[in-house]
C-alpha positions as CSV (number, residue, x, y, z in Angstrom):
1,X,152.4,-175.6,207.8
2,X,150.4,-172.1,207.5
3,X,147.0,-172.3,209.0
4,X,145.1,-171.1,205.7
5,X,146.9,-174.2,203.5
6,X,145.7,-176.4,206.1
7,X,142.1,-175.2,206.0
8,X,142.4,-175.3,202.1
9,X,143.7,-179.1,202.0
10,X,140.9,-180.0,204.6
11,X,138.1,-178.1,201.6
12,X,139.7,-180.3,198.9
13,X,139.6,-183.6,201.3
14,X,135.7,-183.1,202.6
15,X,134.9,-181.9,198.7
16,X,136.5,-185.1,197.5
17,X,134.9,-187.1,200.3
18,X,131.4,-185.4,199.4
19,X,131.8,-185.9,195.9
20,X,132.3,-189.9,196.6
21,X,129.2,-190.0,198.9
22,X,127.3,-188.7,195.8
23,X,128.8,-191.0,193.6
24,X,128.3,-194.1,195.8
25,X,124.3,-192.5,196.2
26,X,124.2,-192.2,192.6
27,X,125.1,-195.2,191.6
28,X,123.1,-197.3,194.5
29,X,119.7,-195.7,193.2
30,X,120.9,-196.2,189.4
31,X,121.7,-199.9,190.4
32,X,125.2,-199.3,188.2
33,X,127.6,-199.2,191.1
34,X,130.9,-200.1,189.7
35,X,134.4,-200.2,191.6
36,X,135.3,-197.0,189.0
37,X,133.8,-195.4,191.8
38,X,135.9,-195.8,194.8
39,X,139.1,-195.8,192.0
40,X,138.0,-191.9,190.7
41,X,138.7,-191.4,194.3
42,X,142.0,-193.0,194.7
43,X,143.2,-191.4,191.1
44,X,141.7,-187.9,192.3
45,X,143.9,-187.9,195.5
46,X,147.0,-189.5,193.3
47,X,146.4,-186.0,190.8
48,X,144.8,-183.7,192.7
49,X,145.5,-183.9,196.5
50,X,149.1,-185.4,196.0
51,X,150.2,-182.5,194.2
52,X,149.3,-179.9,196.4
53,X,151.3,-181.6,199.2
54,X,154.1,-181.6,197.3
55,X,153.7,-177.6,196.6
56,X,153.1,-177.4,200.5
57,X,156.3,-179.4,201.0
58,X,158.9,-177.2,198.7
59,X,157.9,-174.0,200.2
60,X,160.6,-174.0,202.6
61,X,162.5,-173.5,199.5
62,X,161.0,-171.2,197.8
63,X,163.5,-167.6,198.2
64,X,160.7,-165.3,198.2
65,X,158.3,-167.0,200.2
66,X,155.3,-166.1,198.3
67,X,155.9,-167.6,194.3
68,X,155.0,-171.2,195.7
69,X,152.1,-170.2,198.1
70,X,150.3,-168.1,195.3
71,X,150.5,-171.3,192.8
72,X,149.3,-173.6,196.2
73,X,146.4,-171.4,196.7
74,X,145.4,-171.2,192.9
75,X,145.9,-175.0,192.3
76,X,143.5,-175.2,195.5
77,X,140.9,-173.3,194.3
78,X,140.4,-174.7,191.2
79,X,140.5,-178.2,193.3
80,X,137.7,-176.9,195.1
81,X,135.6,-175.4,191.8
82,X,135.9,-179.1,190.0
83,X,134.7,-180.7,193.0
84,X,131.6,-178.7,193.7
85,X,130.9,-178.9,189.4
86,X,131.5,-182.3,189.8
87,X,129.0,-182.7,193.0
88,X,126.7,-180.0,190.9
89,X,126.0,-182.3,188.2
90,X,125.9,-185.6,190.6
91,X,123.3,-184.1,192.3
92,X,121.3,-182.4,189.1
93,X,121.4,-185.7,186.9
């Protein structure tokens, strides 16, 4: 595995780890905690972190070497942007 997909999967985990700390705060001091909670967290990594592993996984098969790394790094990123909107407005409201 390249060094800069690893670095990019650790951003999304600690962003998704982050962004369930803040929900778990948030809904202590509301009083609301609900188990939909924890389960955003599980459904995040199902559509967010699994597929990303995947795109790490097929680039051995990629011909150019490149095609599959771009999309990896782009599907990342925006990862990364919904997380820190999502802490954003955890932290705002």
């Amino acid at each position: 595995m390249l060094t800069g997909t690893l670095y990019m999967l650790w951003a999304v985990f600690g962003l998704l780890i982050l962004d369930l700390l803040f929900g778990i705060f948030k809904s202590l001091v509301t009083k609301s905690f609900s188990p939909n909670v924890i389960l955003g967290a599980v459904k995040d990594v199902l559509f967010f972190v699994y597929p990303l592993v995947f795109v790490i996984n097929m680039l051995s098969i990629d011909p150019t070497g490149w095609i599959l790394l771009i999309f990896y790094y782009v599907g990342s990123i925006g990862v990364i942007l919904h997380y820190l909107v999502s802490i954003k407005n955890k932290w705002s409201a």
